[in-house]
C-alpha positions as CSV (number, residue, x, y, z in Angstrom):
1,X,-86.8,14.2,70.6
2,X,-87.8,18.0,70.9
3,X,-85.0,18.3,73.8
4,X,-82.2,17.5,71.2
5,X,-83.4,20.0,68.6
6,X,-81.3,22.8,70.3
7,X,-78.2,20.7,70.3
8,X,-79.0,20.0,66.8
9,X,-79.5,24.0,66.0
10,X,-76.3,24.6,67.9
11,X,-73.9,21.7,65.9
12,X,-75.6,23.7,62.5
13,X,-74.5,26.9,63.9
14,X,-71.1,25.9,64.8
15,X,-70.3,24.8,61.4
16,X,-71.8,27.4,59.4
17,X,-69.2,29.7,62.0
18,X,-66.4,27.9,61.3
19,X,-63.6,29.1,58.8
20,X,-63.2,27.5,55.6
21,X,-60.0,27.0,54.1
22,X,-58.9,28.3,51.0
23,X,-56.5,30.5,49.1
24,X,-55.8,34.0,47.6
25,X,-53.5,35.3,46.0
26,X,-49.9,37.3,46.1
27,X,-48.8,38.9,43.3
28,X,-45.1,39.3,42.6
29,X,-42.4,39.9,40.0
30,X,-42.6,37.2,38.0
31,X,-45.8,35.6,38.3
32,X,-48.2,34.8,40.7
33,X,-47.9,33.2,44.1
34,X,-50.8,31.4,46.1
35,X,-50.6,31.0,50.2
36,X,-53.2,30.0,52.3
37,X,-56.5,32.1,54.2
38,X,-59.7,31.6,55.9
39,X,-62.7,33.9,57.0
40,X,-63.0,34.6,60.2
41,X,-65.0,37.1,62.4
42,X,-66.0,39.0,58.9
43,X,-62.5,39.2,58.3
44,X,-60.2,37.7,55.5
45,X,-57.6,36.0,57.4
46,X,-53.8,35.2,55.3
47,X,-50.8,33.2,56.2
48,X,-48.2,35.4,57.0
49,X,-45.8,32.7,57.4
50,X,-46.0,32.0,53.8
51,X,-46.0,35.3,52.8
52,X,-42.7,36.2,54.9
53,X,-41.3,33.4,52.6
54,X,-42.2,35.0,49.9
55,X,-40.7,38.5,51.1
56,X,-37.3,36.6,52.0
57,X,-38.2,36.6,55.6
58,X,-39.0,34.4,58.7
59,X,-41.6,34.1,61.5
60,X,-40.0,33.0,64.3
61,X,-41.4,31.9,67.8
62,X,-40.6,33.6,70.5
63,X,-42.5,31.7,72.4
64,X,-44.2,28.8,70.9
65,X,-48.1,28.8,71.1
66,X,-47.7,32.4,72.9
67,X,-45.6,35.0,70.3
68,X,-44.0,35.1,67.5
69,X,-42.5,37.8,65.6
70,X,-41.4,38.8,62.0
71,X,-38.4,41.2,61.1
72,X,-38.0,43.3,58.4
73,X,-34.6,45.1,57.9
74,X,-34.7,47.8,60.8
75,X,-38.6,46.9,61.9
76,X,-39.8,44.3,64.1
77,X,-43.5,43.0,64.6
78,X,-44.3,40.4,67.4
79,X,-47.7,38.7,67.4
80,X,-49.7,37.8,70.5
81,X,-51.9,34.6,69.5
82,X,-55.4,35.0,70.1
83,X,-55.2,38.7,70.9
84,X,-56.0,42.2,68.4
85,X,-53.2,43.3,69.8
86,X,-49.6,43.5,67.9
87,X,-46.2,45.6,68.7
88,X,-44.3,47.1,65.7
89,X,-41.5,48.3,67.6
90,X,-41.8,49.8,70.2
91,X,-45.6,50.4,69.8
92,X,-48.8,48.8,70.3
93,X,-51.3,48.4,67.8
94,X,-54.6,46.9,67.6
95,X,-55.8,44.8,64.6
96,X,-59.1,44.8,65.3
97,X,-59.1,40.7,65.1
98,X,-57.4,38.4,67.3
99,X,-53.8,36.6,65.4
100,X,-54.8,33.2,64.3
101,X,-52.8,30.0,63.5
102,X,-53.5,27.0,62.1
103,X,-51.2,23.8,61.5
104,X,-47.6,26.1,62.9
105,X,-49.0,29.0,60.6
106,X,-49.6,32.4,61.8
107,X,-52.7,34.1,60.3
108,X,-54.0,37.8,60.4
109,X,-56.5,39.8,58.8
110,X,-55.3,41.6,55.8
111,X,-57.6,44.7,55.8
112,X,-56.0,45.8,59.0
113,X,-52.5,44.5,58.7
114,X,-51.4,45.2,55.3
115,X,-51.4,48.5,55.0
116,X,-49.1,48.4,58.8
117,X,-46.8,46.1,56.6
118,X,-46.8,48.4,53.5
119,X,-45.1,51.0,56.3
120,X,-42.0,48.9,57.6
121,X,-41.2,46.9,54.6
122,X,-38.9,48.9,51.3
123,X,-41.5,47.2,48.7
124,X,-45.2,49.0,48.0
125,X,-47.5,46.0,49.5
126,X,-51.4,46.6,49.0
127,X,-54.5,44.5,49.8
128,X,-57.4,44.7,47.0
129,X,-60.7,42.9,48.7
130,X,-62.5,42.9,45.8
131,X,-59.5,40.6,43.8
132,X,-58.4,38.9,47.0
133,X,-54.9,39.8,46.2
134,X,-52.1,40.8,47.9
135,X,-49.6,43.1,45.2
136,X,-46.4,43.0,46.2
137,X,-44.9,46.1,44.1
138,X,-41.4,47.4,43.8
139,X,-41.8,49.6,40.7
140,X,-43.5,52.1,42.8
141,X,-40.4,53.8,43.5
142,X,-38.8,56.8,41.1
143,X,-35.5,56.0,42.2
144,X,-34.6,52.7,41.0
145,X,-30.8,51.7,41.6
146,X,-26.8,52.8,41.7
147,X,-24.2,52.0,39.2
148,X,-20.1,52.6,39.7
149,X,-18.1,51.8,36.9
150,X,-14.8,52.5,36.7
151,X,-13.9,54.9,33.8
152,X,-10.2,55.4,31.9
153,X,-10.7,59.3,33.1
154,X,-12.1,58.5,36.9
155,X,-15.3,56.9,38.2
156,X,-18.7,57.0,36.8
157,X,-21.6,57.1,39.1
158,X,-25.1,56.5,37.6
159,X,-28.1,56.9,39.8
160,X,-31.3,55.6,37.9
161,X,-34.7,57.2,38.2
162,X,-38.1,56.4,36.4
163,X,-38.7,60.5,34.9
164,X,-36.6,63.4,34.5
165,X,-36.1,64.5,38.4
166,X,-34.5,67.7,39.6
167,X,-31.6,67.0,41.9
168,X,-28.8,68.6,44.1
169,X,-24.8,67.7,44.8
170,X,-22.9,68.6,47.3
171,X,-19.7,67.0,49.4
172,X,-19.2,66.9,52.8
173,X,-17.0,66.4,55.7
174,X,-15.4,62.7,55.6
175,X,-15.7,62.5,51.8
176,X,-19.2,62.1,51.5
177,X,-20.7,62.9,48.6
178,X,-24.4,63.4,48.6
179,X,-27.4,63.3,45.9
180,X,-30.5,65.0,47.0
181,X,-33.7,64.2,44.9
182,X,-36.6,66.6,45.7
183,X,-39.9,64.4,45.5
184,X,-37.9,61.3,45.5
185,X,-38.9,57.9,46.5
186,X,-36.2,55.4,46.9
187,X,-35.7,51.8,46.8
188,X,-33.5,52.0,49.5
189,X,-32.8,48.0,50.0
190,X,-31.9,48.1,45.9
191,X,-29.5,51.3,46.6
192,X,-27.8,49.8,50.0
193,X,-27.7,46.5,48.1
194,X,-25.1,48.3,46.1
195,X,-22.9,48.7,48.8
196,X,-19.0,48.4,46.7
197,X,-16.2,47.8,49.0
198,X,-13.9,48.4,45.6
199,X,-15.1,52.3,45.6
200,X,-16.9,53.0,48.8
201,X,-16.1,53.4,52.3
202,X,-20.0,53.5,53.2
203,X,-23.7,54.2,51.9
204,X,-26.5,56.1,53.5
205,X,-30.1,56.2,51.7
206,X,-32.4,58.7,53.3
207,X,-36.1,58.8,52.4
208,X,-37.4,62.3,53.9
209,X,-41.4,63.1,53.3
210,X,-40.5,65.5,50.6
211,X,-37.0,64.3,49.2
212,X,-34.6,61.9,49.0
213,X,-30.9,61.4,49.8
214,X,-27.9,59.0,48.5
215,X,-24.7,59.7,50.1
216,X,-21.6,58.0,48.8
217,X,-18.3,57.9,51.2
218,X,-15.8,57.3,48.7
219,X,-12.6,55.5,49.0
220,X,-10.2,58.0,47.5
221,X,-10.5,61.7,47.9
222,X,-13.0,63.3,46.3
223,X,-12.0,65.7,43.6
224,X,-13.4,67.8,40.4
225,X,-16.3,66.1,39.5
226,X,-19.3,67.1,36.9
227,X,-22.8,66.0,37.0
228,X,-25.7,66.1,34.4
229,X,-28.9,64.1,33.6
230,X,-29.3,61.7,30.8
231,X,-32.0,60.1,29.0
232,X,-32.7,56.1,27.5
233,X,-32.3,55.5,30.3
234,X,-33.1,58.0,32.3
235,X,-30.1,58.5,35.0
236,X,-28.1,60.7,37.0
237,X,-24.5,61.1,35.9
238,X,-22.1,61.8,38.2
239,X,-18.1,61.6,36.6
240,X,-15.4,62.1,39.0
241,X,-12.6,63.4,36.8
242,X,-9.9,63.0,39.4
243,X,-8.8,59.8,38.7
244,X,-7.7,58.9,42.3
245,X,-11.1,58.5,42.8
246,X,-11.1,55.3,41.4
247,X,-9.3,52.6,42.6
248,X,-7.9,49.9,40.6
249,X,-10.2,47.0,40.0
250,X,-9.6,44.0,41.2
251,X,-9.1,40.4,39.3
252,X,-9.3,43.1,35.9
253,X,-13.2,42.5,35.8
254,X,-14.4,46.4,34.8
255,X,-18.0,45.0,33.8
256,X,-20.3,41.9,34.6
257,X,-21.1,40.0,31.4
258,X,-20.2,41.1,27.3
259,X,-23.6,42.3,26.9
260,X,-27.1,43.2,28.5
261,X,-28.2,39.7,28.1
262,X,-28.7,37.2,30.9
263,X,-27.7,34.2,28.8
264,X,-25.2,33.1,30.7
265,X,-25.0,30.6,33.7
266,X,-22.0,29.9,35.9
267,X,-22.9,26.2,37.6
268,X,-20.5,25.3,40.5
269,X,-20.7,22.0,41.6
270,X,-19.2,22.4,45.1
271,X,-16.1,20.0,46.8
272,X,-14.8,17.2,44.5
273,X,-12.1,15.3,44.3
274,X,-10.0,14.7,47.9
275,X,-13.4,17.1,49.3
276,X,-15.2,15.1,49.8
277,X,-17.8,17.6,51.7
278,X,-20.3,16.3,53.9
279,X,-20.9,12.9,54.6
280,X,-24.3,11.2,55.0
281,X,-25.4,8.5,57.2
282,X,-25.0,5.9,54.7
283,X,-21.7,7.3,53.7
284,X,-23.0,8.9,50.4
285,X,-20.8,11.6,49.5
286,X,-21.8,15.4,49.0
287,X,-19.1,15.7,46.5
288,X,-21.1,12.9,44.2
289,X,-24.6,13.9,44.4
290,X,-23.8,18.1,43.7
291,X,-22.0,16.4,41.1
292,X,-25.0,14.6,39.6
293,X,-27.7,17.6,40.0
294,X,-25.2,20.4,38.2
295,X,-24.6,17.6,35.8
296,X,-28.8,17.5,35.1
297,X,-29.1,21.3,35.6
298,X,-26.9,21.2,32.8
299,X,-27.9,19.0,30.5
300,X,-31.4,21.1,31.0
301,X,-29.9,24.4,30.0
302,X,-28.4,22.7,26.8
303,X,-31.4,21.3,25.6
304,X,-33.5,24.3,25.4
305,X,-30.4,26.9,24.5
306,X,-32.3,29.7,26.2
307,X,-29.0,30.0,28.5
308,X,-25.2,29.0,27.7
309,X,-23.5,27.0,30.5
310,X,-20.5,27.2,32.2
311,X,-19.2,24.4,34.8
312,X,-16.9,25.2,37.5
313,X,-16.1,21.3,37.0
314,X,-17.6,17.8,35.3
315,X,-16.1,15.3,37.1
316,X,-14.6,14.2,40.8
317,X,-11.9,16.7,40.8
318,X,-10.8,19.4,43.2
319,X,-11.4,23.2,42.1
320,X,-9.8,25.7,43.8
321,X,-11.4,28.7,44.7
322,X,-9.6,30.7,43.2
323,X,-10.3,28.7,40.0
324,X,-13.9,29.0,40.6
325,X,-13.8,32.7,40.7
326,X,-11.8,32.7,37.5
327,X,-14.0,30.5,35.3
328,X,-16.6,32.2,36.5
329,X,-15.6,36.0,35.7
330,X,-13.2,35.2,32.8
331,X,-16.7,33.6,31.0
332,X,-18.5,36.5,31.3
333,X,-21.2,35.0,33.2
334,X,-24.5,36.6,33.9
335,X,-25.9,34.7,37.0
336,X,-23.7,31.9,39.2
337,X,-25.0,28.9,41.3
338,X,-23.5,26.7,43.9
339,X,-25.0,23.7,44.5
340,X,-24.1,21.7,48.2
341,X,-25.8,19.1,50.5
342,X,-26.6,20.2,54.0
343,X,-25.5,18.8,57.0
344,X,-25.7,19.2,61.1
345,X,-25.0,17.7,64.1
346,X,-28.9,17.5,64.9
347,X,-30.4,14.4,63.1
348,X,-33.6,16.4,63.0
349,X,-32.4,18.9,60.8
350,X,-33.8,19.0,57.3
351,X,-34.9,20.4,54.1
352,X,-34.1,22.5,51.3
353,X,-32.4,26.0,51.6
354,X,-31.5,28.8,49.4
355,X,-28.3,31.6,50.5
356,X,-27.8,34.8,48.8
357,X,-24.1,36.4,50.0
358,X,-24.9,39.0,52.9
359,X,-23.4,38.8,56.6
360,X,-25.1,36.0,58.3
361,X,-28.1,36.6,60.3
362,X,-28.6,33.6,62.2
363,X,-26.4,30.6,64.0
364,X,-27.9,28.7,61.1
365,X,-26.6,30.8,58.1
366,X,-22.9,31.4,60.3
367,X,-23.3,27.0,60.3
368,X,-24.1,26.3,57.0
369,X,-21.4,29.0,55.7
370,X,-18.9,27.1,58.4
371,X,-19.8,23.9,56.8
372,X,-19.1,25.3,53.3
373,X,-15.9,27.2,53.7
374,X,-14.1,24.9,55.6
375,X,-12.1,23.7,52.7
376,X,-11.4,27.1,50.9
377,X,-10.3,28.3,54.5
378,X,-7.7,25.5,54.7
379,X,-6.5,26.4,50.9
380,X,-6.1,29.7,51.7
381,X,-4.3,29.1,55.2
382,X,-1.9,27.3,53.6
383,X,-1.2,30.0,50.8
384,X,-1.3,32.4,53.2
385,X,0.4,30.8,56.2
386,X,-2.4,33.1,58.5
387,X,-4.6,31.4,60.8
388,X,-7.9,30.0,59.5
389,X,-9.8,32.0,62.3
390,X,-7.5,35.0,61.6
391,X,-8.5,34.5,58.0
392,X,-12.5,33.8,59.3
393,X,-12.2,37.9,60.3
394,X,-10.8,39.0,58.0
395,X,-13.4,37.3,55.2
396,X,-15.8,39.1,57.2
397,X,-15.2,42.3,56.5
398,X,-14.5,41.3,52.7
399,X,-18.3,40.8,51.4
400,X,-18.5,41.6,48.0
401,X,-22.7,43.4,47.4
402,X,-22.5,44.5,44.3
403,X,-25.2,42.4,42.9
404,X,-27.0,41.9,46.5
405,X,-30.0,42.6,45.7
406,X,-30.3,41.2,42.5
407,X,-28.6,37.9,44.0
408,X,-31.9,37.9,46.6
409,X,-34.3,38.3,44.0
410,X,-33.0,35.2,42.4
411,X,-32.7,33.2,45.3
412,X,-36.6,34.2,46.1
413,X,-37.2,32.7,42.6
414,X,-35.5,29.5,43.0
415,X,-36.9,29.5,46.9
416,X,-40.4,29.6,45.3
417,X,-40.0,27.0,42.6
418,X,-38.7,24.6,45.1
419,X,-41.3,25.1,47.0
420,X,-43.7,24.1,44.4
421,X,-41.6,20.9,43.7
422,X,-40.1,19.8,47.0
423,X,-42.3,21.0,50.0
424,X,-44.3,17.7,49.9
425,X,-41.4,15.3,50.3
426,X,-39.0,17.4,52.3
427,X,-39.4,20.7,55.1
428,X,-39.0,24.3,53.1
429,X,-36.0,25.9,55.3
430,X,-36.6,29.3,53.6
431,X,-34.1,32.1,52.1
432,X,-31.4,33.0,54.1
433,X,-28.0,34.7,54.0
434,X,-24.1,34.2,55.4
435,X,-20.7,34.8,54.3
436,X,-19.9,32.4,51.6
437,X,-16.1,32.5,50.7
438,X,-17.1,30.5,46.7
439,X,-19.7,33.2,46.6
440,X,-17.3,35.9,47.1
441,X,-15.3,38.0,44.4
442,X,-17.8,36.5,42.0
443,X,-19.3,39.4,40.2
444,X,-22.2,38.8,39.0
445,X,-25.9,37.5,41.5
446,X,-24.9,34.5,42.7
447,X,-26.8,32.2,45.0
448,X,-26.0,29.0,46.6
449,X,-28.5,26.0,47.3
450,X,-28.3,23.5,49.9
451,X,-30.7,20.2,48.4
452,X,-31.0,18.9,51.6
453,X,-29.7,17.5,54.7
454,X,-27.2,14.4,53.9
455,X,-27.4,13.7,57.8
456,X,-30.9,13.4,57.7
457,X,-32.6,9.9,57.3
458,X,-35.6,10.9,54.7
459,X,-33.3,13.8,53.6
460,X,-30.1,11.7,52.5
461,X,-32.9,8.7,50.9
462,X,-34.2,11.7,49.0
463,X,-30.8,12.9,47.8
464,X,-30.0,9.0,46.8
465,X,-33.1,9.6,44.4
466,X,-32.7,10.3,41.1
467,X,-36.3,12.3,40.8
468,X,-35.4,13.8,43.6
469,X,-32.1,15.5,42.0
470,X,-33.9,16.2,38.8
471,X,-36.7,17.8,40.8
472,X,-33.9,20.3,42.4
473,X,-32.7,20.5,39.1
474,X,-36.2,21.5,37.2
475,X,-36.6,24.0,39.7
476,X,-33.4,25.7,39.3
477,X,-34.0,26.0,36.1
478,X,-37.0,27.2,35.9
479,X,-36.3,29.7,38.7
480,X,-33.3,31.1,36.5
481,X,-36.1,31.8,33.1
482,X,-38.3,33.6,35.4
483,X,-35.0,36.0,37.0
484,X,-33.7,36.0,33.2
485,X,-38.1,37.3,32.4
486,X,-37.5,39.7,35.2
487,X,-34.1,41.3,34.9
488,X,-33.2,41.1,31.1
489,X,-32.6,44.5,29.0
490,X,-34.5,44.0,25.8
């Protein structure tokens, strides 16, 4: 007996040793988020998988089992499994502890890693042991966000800041004009994200240790302007009195929405009618079940009268896009969705997916945008009599990002509350962006959500459930109170 006693000891020290699984938590505009962790080596291990979801980001593997790496705007981190060691970049760091993963996740320490992520990423992210929270914290910055606005006398830019802050103008060569803040910090994603092909040529944001910079290369030459700082909010005003420096807006739309109030939603129900959109395995129809869950988001929205709603269309008819866009901004709406049905030539393929309009990033984002457009494209080649891949180029170079980054906060929302309703009967596909032509020329954040994958098996059974489409329903919904809890002047 005495001879297995050390085994014994051994089996009792190996379990003691190993990690146990459990949670902490991510907090967030809007609420509070939960992802995965375990203790390791002395060390409080997270998912970074789940929190790259929650950023609006991906982990992808580079090589599977081996690397994997995470990108962030101009920043890119590849993990080596099992090893300390990490590159941001161009350089090598060392965590201290080796990257972990469990179940596909990747996992790394927080003490070590956080404050490295807090460098390459626009947000303020902090790790507090003692709470076991991650704080993921925007309102850091003291220089919030852009407005343009076209004015009867010229253009009116307004750049927002959180105190009374000295500042400097000044143009330079190629009709830049440039806004230096001395002790600035700037959101730069919320400022780039305001990126106005109506009024600008191009945007730089430059955070320097000591300063900040905005420059603005307008469209139309830059004349006598005048400049002064208001309070409630507080705000740099810049006016440009010439008024060639403001080019006529398009579609007549001068302002997004009647009010300061988010009360009203735009619901697009995409295809209908002879679009039929994509088609599943057991021949159910796109058009039909879109149809069906913009028919429940609705009814949803009515019930409680927290929102008003506008649809793009209630029954199996076509809507042109150019339709869309007019219900859409003649209604004053405050926030739009588009609601489609995935599909791909890979049976595999499946799961829910939320877009945000942006230049695609990925062959999957340039698909799913190919898959989407494909009937608009055809409207507008016959209207136009130009090519449809003439008219694909040109569409890229026509991205409308007002409302950007607003339109990526919301799809983060609705990304998170589907997660909470759909990740146990269907694959969570993440946030992503591409050039959506329905998307486009609305202005106002706008989002479009793809249920699920009509040529997948599970996926298209799913769809074909009525819980299922009230599910994707709920969780628009409630995604849309928490952006309205978030965003909403009061």
């Amino acid at each position: 007996m005495s001879r297995f006693i050390p085994l014994i000891l051994l089996l009792i020290l190996l379990l003691f040793s190993m990690t146990q699984a459990s949670e902490i938590s991510v907090q967030v505009s809007g609420g509070i988020e939960k992802i995965e962790a375990f203790d390791e080596f002395e060390s409080r291990y997270f998912s970074m998988s789940q929190l790259s979801e929650i950023l609006g980001e991906k982990i992808t593997w580079d090589i599977v089992g081996i690397s994997a790496a995470f990108e962030s705007e101009d920043h890119r981190v590849v993990f080596f499994i099992n090893s300390p060691y990490i590159r941001i970049d161009d350089s090598v760091k060392n965590i201290t502890y080796p990257v972990r993963t469990r179940n596909g996740a990747l996992f790394v320490p927080a003490k070590i890693f956080i404050p490295m992520l807090d460098q390459i990423r626009p947000e303020q992210i902090t790790w507090d042991e003692g709470s076991d929270r991650i704080r993921i914290d925007s309102e850091w910055y003291n220089i919030t966000d852009l407005l343009l606005q076209a004015k009867a006398n010229g253009l009116l830019i307004e750049i927002f800041v959180t105190e009374p802050k000295g500042y400097e103008t000044y143009v330079s060569e190629g009709n830049w004009l440039n806004i230096t803040v001395p002790g600035g910090t700037v959101n730069r994603r919320r400022i780039l994200g305001r990126r106005n092909n109506r009024y600008l040529r191009d945007i730089n944001v430059y955070q320097f240790e000591e300063a900040a910079q905005i420059s603005l290369r307008l469209r139309q030459p830059i004349g006598k302007y005048t400049h002064r700082f208001q309070a409630n909010p507080p705000r740099i005003q810049i006016s440009m009195i010439d008024t060639s420096a403001a080019p006529v807006v398009q579609n007549k739309v001068d302002k997004v929405g009647p009010d300061e109030l988010i009360d009203k939603i735009i619901i697009d129900a995409g295809h209908g009618g002879s679009d039929y959109g994509a088609i599943g395995l057991k021949k159910t129809k796109e058009k039909e079940i879109v149809l069906d869950i913009a028919k429940r988001l609705a009814k949803l929205i009515r019930k409680e009268k927290i929102f008003q709603v506008v649809m793009t269309r209630e029954k199996d008819v076509y809507v042109p896009l150019e339709d869309r866009t007019r219900i859409a901004n003649g209604s004053g709406g405050d926030l739009y969705v588009s609601i489609h049905a995935n599909a791909s030539l890979k049976r595999s393929a499946r799961g829910f997916q939320v877009f945000f309009l942006a230049p695609a990033k990925n062959d999957a984002g340039r698909a799913a945008a190919q898959l989407e457009n494909a009937p608009f494209l055809a409207e507008m080649s016959n209207k136009s009599g130009q090519d449809v891949d003439d008219l694909s180029f040109i569409l890229s170079d026509m991205i409308q990002t007002e409302f950007q980054a607003e339109s990526a906060d919301l799809a983060s929302m609705i990304d998170r509350e589907f997660r909470k309703k759909l990740s146990k009967k269907t694959k969570a596909r993440g946030i992503d962006q591409a050039g959506f032509i329905v998307l486009n020329g609305v202005y106002m954040p706008s989002i479009l959500v793809e249920s699920a994958f009509l040529t997948n098996k599970q996926d298209e059974k799913l769809l074909k459930s009525k819980s299922y489409r009230q599910d994707i329903a709920e969780a628009i919904y409630a995604g849309l109170k928490r952006f309205k809890a978030k965003y909403e002047k009061r």
